[in-house]
C-alpha positions as CSV (number, residue, x, y, z in Angstrom):
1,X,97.2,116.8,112.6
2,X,100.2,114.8,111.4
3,X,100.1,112.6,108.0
4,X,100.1,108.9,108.9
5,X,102.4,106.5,106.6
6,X,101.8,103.3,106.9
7,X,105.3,100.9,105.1
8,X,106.3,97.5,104.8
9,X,109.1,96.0,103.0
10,X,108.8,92.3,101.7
11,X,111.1,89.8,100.1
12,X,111.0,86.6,98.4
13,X,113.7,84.6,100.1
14,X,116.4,86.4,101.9
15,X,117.5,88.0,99.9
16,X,115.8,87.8,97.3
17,X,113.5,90.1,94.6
18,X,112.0,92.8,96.9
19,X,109.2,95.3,97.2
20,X,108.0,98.4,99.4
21,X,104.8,99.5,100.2
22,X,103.8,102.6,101.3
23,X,100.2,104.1,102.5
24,X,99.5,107.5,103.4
25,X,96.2,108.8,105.0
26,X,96.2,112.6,105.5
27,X,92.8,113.6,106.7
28,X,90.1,111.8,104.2
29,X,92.6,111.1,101.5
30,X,94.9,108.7,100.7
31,X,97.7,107.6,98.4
32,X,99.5,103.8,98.1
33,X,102.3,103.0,96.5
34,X,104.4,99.6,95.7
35,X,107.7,100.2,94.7
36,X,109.9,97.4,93.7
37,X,113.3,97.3,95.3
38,X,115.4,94.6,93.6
39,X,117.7,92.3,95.9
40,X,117.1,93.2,98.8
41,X,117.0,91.2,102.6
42,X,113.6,91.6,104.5
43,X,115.5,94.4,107.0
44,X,117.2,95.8,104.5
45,X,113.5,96.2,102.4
46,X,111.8,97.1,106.1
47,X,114.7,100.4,106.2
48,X,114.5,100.8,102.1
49,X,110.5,101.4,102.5
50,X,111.2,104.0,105.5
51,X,113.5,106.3,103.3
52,X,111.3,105.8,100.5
53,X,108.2,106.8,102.7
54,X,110.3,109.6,104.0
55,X,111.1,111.1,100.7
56,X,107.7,111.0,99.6
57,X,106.3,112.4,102.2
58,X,109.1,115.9,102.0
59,X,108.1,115.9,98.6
60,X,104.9,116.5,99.4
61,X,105.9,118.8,102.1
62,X,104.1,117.4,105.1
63,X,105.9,118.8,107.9
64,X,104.4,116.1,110.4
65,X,104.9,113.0,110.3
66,X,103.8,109.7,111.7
67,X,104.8,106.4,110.7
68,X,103.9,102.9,111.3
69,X,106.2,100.0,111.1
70,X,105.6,96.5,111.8
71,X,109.2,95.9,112.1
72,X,110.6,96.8,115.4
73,X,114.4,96.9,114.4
74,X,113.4,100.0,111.9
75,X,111.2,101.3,114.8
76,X,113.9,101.0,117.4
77,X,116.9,102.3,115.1
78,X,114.9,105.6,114.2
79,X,113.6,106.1,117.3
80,X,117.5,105.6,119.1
81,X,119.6,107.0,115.8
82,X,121.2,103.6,116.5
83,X,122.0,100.6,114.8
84,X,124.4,97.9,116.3
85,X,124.9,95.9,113.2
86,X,126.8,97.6,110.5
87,X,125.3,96.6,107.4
88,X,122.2,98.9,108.5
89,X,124.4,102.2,109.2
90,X,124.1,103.4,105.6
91,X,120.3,103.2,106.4
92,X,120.4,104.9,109.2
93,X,122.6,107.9,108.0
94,X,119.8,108.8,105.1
95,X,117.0,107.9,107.8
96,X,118.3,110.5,110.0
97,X,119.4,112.7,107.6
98,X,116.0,112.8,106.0
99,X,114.4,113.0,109.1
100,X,115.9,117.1,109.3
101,X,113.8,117.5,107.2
102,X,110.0,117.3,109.4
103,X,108.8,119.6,112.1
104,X,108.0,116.7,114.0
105,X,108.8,113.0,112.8
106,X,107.0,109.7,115.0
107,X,107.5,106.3,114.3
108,X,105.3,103.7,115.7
109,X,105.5,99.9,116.1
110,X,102.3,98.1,115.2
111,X,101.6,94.8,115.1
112,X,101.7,93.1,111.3
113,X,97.6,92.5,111.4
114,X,97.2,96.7,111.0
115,X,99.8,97.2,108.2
116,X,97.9,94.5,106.1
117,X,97.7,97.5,103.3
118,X,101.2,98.2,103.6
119,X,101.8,94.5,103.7
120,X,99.7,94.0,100.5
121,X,101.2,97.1,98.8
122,X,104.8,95.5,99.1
123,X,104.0,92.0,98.0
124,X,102.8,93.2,95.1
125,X,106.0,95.1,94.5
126,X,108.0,92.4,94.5
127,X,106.2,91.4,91.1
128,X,107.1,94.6,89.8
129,X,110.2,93.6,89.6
130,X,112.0,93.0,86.2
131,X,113.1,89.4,85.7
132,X,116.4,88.1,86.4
């Protein structure tokens, strides 16, 4: 049965103070965590919340993985290994790179109104946050 993470990545303005959220359901338990990013864009916090997921998730040593994304470019560019704008390569390098480390590795799109715990999670990061 594979571990489900759910992320998000939020900003105020854009960019602007960021935050990830990250929610992980494997079997009957479950973990959340909001991570403040610093200045981030919204794609740039939507790929930053991936990694992050990523690396929690081989530090826990789940071996499958599936995660859900409301945003389709992070869905589409791990899915395809492929970005076309260049500011996002770096993310994808450490996205694929990470993902070597899984038996299996999914990513799903879902629609925004199922990742409202991931959604919450990250928006609450962006408090976190130290002050300019």
């Amino acid at each position: 049965m594979p571990v489900e993470i759910y992320i998000d990545g939020a900003s105020a303005g854009d960019p602007g103070p960021s935050g990830l959220g990250i929610f992980i359901k494997n079997g009957r338990e479950s973990e959340s965590f909001s991570i403040p990013a610093g200045r981030l864009s919204n794609h740039e916090a939507e790929f930053t919340a991936l990694i992050e997921g990523m690396k929690l998730s081989a530090e826990r040593g789940y071996s499958i993985v599936s995660f859900r994304t409301d945003s389709q470019i992070v869905e589409r560019a791990a899915d395809s290994e492929y970005v076309k704008n260049e500011a996002f390569k770096p993310y994808l390098n450490e996205i694929v790179r990470l993902k070597a480390s899984f038996e299996l590795f999914f990513i799903k799109w879902i629609p925004s109104k199922e990742n409202q715990t991931a959604d919450k999670l990250a928006k609450k990061a962006i408090l976190l946050n130290p002050a300019d």
